[in-house]
N, C-alpha and C positions, 0 to 999 in steps of 0.2 A: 116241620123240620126245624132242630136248632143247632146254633152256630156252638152252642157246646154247654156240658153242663156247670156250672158253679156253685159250687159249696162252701157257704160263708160260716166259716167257725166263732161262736159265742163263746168265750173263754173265760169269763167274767163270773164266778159261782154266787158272787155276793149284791148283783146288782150293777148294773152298767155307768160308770160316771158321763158324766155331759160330753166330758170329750170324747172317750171311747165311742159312746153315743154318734157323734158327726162323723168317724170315723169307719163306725158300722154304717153307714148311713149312705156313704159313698159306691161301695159296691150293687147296694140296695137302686141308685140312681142310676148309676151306668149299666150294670147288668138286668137290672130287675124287670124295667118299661118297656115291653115292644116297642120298637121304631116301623112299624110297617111299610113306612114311605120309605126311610133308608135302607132297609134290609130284609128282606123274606124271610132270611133266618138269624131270629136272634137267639139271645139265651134263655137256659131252663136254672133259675136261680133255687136254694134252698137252703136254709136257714138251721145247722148244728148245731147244738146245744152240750156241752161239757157234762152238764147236769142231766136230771130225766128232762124228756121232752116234758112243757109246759107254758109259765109262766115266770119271769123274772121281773122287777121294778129296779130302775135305776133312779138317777138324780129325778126331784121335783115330782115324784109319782109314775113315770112314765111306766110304760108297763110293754112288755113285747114277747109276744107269742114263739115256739120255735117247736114247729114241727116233727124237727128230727135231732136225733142226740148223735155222737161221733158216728152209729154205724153208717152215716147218711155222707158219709164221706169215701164211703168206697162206689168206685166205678164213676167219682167225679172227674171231667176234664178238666178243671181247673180248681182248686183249694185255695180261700183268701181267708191268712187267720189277721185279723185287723188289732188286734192287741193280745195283752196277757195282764192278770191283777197287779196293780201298783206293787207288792209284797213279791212276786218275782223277778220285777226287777231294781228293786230298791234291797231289798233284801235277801233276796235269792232264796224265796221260799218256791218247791216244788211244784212245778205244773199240775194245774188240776187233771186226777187221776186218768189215766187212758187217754191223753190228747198225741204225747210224744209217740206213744208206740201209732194211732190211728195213722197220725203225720206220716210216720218211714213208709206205714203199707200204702196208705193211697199213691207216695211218690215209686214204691217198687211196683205197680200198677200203671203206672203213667202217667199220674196228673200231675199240671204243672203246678206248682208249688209258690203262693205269693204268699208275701208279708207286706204289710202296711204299719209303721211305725214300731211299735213294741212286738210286735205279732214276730220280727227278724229273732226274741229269745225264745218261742216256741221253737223256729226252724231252726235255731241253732241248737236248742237241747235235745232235739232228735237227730243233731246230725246231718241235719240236709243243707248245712253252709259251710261244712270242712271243708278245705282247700279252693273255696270260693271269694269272691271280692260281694259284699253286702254295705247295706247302709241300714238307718234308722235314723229316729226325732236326732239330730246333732244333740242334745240333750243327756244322750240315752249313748250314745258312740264310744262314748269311753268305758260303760262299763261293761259294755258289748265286745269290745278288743279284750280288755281286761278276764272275764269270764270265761271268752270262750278265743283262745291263742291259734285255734286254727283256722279260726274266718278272719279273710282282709277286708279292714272296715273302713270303709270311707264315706267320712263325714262330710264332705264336701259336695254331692251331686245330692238331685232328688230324687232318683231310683237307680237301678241296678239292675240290667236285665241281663242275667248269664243263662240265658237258655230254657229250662226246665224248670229255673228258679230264680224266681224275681221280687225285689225288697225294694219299698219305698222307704223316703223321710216324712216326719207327722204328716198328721194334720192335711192340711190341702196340697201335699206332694201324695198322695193317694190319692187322689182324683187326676195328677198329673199320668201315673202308673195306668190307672184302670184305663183311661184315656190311650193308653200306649196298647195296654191290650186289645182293644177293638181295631187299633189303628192294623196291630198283626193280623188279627182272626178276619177282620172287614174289609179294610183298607183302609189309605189315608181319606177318602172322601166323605165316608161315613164318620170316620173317627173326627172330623173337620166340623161338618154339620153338626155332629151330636155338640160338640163342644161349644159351638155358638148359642146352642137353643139352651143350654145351660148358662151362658153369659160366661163364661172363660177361655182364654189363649187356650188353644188347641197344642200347642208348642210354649212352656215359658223358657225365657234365655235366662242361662247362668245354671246354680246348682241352688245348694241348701248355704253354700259359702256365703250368701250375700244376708243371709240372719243371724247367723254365727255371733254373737256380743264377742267381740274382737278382745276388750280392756282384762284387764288383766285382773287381779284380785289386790284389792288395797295390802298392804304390806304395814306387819306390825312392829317392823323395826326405825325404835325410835330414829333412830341416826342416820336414813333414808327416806322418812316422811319427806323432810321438811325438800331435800334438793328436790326428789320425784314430783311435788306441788311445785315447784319454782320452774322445773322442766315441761310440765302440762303449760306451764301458762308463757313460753318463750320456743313453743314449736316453729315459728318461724324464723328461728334460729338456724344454722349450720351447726346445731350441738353435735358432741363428739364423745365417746367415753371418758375421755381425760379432761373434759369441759367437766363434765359431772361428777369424776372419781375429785378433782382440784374443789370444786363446790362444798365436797360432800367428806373434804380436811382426811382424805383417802388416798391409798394407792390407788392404781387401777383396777391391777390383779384383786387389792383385797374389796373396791365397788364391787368388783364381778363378782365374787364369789358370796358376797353381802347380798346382793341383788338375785341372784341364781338361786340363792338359798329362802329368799323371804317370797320369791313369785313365781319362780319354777321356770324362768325365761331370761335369756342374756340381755345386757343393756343393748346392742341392736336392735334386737330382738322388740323389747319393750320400747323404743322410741318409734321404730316402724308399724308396733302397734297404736301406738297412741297417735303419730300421724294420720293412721286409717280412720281412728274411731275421729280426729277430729275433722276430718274431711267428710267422711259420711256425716256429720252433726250438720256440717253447713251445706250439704244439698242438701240433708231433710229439710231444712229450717229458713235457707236464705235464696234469693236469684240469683248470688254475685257467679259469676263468669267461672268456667272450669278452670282456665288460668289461675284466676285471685284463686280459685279453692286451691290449687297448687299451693299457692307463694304462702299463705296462709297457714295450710296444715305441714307447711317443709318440705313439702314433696316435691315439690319443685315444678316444672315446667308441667304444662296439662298433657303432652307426652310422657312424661315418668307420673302425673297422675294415673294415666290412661293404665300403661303400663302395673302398674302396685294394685288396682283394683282387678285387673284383670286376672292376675297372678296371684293373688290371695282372696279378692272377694267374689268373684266368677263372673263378672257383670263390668261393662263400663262407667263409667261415673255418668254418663248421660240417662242408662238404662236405668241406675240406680235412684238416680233422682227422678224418674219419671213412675218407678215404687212407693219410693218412698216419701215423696214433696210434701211436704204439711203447710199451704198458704198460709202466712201467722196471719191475724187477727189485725183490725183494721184499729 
């Protein structure tokens, strides 16, 4: 007996890159292995191909078999398309032939409907994320709002589970997803186990917010370099708009609208950014005290720390530096 069928879509007609590669690999690991000891009934995994059934090679020679082509997605219980070629979403060239229409029937059939990073522009060009909240790679978010105006895209968490249809962010937030599906179909006991004997939190805290690159985009106006460098390097300052419009032989209104216009973000805006990025810099990097990382990045007391990472980077600065701490070097 299985706990249900899974039909992982290869989507790749030209060869799988390394990434996609880890990506396909995930569903392979969590659905693919009987657990005997955890569960009687696990899954009946199987492998779609976009192209004829065969062989494909992706990065380094690899080479991987694939049994069945789209028609191998009807009567699946569960559909996981793990990407789409770089050229669909970079470029918005069209799904490889017959995937969108395979997509709508298996979900007018019932299967639940997952995406794993890029795979959210397959389920969005057939329509199975209109009027839905979805996510993807944080990378990929913007041109995913952008593309398609009737999925709510949120870049901030690392999956999405609205029911029938569930979307992760890259990379290793698909194993957090798949993880979540067992946790539904098995329980959390199983879903717990599986997770340890893989060597990963069963549960990560936060979202996709905490890798988010915060900074902004350097700005090519001359006449702004130079303050925006002299304001990176005096964050623990009480700076103000009008600290920096006076700096910068400006009005305010016309810093802002200087500023607005070179980086796509208000001088608020861009100082609470640059706070964040330099408070994250010094948990990665140092031990001083959550406090000192306050006084330091301008944020002030390790409550309004707490507070700014919570609220923007999903994590608290304690979680964050126990991600990301890099011992420096003796």
């Amino acid at each position: 007996m299985s706990a249900g069928s899974v039909a992982v879509v290869v989507a790749d007609e030209i060869g799988i890159p390394s990434w996609d590669l880890y990506e396909l690999s995930i569903p392979f690991t969590v659905f693919g292995k009987p657990q005997p000891d955890l569960s009687d009934h696990w899954y009946d995994l199987r492998l779609c191909a976009t192209r004829e059934p065969g062989q494909g090679t992706g990065d380094y020679g690899i080479s991987l078999r694939t049994p069945y082509g789209l028609e191998g997605l009807a009567g699946a219980d569960t559909v996981v398309v793990t990407s789409v070629p770089d050229a669909c979403v970079d470029d918005g060239a069209p799904l490889p032939a017959g995937l969108a229409e395979a997509l709508r029937a298996a979900h007018a059939e019932g299967a639940r409907m997952v995406s794993l990073c890029t795979g959210a522009f397959a389920l969005a060009e057939a329509g199975l994320l209109d009027g839905r909240r979805a996510t993807a790679h944080w990378m990929h978010t913007a041109q995913l709002a952008a593309r398609y105006p009737g999925v709510t895209v949120d870049d901030s968490v690392l999956y999405v589970d609205d029911g029938d249809v569930l979307t992760s962010a890259g990379l290793t937030a698909g194993l957090d997803l798949c993880l979540h599906l067992v946790r539904r179909d098995l329980g959390a006991h199983v879903a717990n186990q599986l997770a340890r004997r893989m060597v990963v939190p069963a549960h990560r805290p936060g979202g996709q917010a905490q890798f988010i690159d915060l900074s902004v985009p350097e700005t090519d106006d001359a006449g702004l370099g130079p303050v925006l460098e002299w304001a990176r390097a005096h964050l623990d300052r009480p700076l103000t708009v009008d600290d920096l419009a006076r700096r910068a032989a400006m009005s305010p209104r016309t810093f802002y609208r200087r500023l607005h216009a070179a980086t796509g973000t208000t001088p608020l805006r861009w100082l609470l950014n640059q706070r964040l990025v330099r408070a994250q810099s010094l948990l990665e990097a140092t031990g001083l005290p959550v406090e000192r990382v306050g006084e330091l990045s301008g944020l002030g007391t390790a409550n309004n720390l707490r507070h700014h990472f919570l609220k923007h980077v999903g994590v608290s600065p304690a979680d964050y530096r126990r991600s990301f701490f890099t011992r420096p070097a003796a």
